[in-house]
MOPAC internal coordinates of N, CA, C and O (Angstrom, degrees):
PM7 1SCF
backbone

  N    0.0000 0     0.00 0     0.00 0    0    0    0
  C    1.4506 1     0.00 0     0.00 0    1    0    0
  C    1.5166 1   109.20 1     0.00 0    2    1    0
  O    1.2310 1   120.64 1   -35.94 1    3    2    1
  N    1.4455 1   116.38 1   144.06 1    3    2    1
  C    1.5232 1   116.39 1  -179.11 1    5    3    2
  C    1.9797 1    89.11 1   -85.87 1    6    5    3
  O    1.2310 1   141.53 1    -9.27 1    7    6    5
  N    1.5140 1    75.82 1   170.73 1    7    6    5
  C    1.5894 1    99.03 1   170.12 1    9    7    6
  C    1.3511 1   118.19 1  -102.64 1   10    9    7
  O    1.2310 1   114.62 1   -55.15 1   11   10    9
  N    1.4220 1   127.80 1   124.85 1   11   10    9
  C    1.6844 1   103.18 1   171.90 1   13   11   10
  C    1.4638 1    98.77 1  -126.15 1   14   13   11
  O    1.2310 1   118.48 1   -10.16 1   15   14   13
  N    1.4951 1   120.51 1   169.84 1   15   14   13
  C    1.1408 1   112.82 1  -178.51 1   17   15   14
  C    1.3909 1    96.42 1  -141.31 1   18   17   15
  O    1.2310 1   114.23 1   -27.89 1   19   18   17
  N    1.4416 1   128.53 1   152.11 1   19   18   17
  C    1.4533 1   154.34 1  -163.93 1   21   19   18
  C    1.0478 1   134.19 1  -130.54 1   22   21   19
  O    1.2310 1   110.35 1   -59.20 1   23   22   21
  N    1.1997 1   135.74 1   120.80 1   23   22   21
  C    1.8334 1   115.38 1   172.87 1   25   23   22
  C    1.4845 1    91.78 1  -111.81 1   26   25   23
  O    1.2310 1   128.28 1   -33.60 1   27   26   25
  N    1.3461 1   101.66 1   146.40 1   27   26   25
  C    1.4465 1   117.72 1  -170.59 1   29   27   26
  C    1.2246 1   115.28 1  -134.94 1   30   29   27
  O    1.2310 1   105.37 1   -10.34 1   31   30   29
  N    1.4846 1   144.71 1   169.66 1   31   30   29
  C    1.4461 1   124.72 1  -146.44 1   33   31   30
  C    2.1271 1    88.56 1  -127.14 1   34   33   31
  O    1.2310 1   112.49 1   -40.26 1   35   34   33
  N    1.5152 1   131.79 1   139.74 1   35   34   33
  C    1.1205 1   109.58 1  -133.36 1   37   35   34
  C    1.1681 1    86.24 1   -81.91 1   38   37   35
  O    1.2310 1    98.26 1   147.63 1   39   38   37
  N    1.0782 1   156.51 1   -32.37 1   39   38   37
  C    1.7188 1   154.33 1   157.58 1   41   39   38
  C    1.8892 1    99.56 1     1.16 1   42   41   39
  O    1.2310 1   123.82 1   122.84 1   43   42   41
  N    1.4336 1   110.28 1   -57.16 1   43   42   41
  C    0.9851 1   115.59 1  -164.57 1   45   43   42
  C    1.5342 1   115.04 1   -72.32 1   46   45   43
  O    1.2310 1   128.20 1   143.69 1   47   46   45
  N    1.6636 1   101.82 1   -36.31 1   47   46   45
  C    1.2307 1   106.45 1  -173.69 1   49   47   46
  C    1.6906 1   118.82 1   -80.76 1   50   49   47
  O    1.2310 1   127.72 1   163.16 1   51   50   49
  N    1.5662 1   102.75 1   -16.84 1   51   50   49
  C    1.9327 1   114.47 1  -176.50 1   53   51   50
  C    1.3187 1    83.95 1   -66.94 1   54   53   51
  O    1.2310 1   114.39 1   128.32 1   55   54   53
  N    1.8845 1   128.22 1   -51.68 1   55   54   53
  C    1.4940 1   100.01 1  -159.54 1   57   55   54
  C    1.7793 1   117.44 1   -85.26 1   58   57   55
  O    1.2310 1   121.97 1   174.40 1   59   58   57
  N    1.4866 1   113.83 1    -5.60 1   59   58   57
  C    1.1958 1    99.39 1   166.25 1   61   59   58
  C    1.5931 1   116.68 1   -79.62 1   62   61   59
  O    1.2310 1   109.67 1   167.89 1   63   62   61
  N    1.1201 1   136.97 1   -12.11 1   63   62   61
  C    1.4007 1   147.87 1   179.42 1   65   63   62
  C    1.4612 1    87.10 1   -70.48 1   66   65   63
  O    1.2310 1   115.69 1   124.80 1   67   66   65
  N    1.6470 1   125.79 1   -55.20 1   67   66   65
  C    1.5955 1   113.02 1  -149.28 1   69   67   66
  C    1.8953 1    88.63 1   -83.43 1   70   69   67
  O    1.2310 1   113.76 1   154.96 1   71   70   69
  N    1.5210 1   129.42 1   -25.04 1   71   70   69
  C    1.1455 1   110.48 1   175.88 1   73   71   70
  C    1.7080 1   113.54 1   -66.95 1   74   73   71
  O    1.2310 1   121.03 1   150.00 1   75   74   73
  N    0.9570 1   115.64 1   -30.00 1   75   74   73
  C    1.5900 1   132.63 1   165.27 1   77   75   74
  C    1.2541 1    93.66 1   -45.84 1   78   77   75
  O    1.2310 1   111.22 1    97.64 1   79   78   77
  N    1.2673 1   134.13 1   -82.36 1   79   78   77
  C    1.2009 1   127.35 1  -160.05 1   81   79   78
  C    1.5742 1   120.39 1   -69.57 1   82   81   79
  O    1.2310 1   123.24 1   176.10 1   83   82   81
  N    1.3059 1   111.40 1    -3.90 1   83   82   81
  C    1.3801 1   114.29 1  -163.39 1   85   83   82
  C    1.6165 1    94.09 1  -101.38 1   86   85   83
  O    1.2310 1   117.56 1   163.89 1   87   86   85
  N    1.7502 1   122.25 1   -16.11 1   87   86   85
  C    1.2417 1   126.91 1   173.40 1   89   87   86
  C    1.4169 1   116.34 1   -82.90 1   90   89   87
  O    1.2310 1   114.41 1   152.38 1   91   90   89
  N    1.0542 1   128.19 1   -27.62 1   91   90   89
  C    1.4946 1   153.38 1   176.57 1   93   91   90
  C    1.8224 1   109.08 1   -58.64 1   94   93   91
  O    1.2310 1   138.18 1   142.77 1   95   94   93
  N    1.4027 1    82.37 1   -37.23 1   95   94   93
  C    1.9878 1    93.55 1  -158.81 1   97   95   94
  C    1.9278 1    80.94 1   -92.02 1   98   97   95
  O    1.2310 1   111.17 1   144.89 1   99   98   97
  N    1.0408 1   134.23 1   -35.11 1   99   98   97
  C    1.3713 1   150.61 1   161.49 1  101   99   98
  C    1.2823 1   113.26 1   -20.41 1  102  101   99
  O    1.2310 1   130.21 1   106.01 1  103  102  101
  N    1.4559 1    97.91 1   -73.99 1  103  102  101
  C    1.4980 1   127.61 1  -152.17 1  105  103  102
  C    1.5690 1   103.31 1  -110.13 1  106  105  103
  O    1.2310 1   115.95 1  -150.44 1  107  106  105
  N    1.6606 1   125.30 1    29.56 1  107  106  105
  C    1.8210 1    95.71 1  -174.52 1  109  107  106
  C    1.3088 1   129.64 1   -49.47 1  110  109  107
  O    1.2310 1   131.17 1   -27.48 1  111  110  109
  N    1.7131 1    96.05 1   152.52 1  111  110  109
  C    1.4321 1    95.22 1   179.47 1  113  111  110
  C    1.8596 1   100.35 1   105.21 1  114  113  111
  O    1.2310 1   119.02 1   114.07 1  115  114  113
  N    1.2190 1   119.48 1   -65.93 1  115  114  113
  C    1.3290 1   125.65 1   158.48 1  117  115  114
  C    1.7965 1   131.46 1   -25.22 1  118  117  115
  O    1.2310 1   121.63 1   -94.14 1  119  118  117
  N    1.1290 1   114.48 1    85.86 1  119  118  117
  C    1.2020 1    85.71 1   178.54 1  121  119  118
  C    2.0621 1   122.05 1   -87.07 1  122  121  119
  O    1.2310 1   125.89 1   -37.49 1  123  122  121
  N    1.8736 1   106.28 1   142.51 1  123  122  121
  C    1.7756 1    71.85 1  -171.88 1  125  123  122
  C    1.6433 1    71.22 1  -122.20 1  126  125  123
  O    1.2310 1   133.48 1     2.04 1  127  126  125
  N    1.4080 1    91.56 1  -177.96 1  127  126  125
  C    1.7729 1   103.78 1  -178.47 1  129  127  126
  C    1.5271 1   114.40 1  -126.22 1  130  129  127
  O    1.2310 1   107.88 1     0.33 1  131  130  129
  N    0.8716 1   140.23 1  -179.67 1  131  130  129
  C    1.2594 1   146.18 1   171.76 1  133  131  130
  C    1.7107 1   103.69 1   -57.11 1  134  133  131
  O    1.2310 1   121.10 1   122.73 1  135  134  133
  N    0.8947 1   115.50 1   -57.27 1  135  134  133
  C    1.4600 1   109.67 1   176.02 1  137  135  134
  C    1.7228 1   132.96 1   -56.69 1  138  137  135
  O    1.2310 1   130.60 1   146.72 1  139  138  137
  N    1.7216 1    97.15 1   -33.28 1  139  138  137
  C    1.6768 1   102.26 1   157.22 1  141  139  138
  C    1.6281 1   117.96 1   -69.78 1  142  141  139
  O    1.2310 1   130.68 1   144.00 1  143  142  141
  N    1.5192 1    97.00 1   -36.00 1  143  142  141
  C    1.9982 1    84.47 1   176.69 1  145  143  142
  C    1.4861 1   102.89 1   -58.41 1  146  145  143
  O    1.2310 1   115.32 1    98.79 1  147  146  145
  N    1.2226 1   126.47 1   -81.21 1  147  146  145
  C    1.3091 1   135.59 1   160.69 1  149  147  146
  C    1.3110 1   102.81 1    13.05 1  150  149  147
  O    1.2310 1   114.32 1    95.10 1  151  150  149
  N    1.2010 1   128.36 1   -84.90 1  151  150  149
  C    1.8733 1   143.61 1   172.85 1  153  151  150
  C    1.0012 1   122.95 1   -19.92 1  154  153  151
  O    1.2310 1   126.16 1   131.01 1  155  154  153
  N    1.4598 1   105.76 1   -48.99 1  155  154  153
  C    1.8008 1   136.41 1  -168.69 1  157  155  154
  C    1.4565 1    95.84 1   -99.95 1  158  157  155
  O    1.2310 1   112.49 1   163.15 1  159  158  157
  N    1.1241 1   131.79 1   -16.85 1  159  158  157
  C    1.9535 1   104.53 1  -165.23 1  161  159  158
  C    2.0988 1    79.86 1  -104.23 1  162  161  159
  O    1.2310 1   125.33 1   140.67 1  163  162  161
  N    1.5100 1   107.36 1   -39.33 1  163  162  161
  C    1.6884 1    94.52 1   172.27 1  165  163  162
  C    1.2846 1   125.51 1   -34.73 1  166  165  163
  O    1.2310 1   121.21 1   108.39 1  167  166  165
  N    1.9426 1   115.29 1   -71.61 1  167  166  165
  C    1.2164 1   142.50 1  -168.44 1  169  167  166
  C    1.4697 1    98.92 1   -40.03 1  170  169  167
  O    1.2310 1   122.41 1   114.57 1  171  170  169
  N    1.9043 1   112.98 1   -65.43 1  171  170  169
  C    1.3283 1   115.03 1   168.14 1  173  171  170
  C    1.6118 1   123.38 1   -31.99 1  174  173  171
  O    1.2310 1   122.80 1   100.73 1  175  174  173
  N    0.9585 1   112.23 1   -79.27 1  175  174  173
  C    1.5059 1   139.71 1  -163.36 1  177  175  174
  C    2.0015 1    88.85 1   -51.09 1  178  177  175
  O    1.2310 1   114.97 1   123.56 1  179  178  177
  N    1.0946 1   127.13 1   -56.44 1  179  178  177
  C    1.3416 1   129.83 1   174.90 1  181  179  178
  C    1.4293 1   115.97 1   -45.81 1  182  181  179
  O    1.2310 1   129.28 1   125.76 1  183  182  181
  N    1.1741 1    99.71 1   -54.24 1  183  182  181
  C    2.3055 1   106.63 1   178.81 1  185  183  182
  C    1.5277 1    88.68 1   -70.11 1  186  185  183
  O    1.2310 1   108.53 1   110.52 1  187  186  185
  N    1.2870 1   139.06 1   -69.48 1  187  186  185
  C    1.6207 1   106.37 1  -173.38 1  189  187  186
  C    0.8992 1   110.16 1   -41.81 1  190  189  187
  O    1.2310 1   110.60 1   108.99 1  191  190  189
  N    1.5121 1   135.28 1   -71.01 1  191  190  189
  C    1.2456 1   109.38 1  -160.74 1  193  191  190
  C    1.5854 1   136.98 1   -58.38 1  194  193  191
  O    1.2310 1   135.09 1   158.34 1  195  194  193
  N    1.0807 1    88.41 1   -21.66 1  195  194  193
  C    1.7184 1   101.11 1   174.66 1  197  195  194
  C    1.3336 1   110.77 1   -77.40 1  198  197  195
  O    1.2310 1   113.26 1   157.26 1  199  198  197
  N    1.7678 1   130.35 1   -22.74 1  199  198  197
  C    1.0763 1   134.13 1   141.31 1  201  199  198
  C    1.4660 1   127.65 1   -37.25 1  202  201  199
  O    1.2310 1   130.93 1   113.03 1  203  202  201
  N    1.5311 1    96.51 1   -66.97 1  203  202  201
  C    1.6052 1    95.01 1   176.79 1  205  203  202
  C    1.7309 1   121.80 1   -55.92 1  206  205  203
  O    1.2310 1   116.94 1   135.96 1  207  206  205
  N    1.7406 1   123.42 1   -44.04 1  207  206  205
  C    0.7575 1   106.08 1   165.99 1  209  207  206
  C    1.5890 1   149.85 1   -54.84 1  210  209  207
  O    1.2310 1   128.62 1   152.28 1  211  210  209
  N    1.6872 1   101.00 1   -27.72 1  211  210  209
  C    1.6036 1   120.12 1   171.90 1  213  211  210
  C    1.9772 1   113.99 1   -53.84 1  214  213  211
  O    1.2310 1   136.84 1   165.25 1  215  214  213
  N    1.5164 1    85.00 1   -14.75 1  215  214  213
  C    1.7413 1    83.05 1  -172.45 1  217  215  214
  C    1.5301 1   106.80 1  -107.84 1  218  217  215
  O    1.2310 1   120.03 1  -177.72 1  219  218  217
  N    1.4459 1   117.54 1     2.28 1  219  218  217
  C    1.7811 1   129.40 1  -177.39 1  221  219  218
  C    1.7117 1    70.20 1   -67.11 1  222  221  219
  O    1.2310 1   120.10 1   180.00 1  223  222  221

């Protein structure tokens, strides 16, 4: 896996923490980190869009 690194504005970062936490309360037992939300809100956010475009 590459590494990338980001600065992000903290607005952005409280709600990936609360999606973090909202996966946690999800998944007990699981631990995820800031870097799996990160993973998961990308992967997501990528198939919509590639959704939305399939329907231009």
């Amino acid at each position: 896996m590459d590494t990338l690194a980001v600065r992000l504005p903290e607005d952005i970062v409280s709600k990936i923490d609360k999606y973090m936490a909202e996966l946690q309360e999800q998944f007990p037992g699981l631990t995820v980190t800031r870097a799996d939300a990160v993973r998961q809100l990308l992967i997501a956010g990528l198939k919509a869009e590639k959704s939305k475009r399939s329907k231009i």
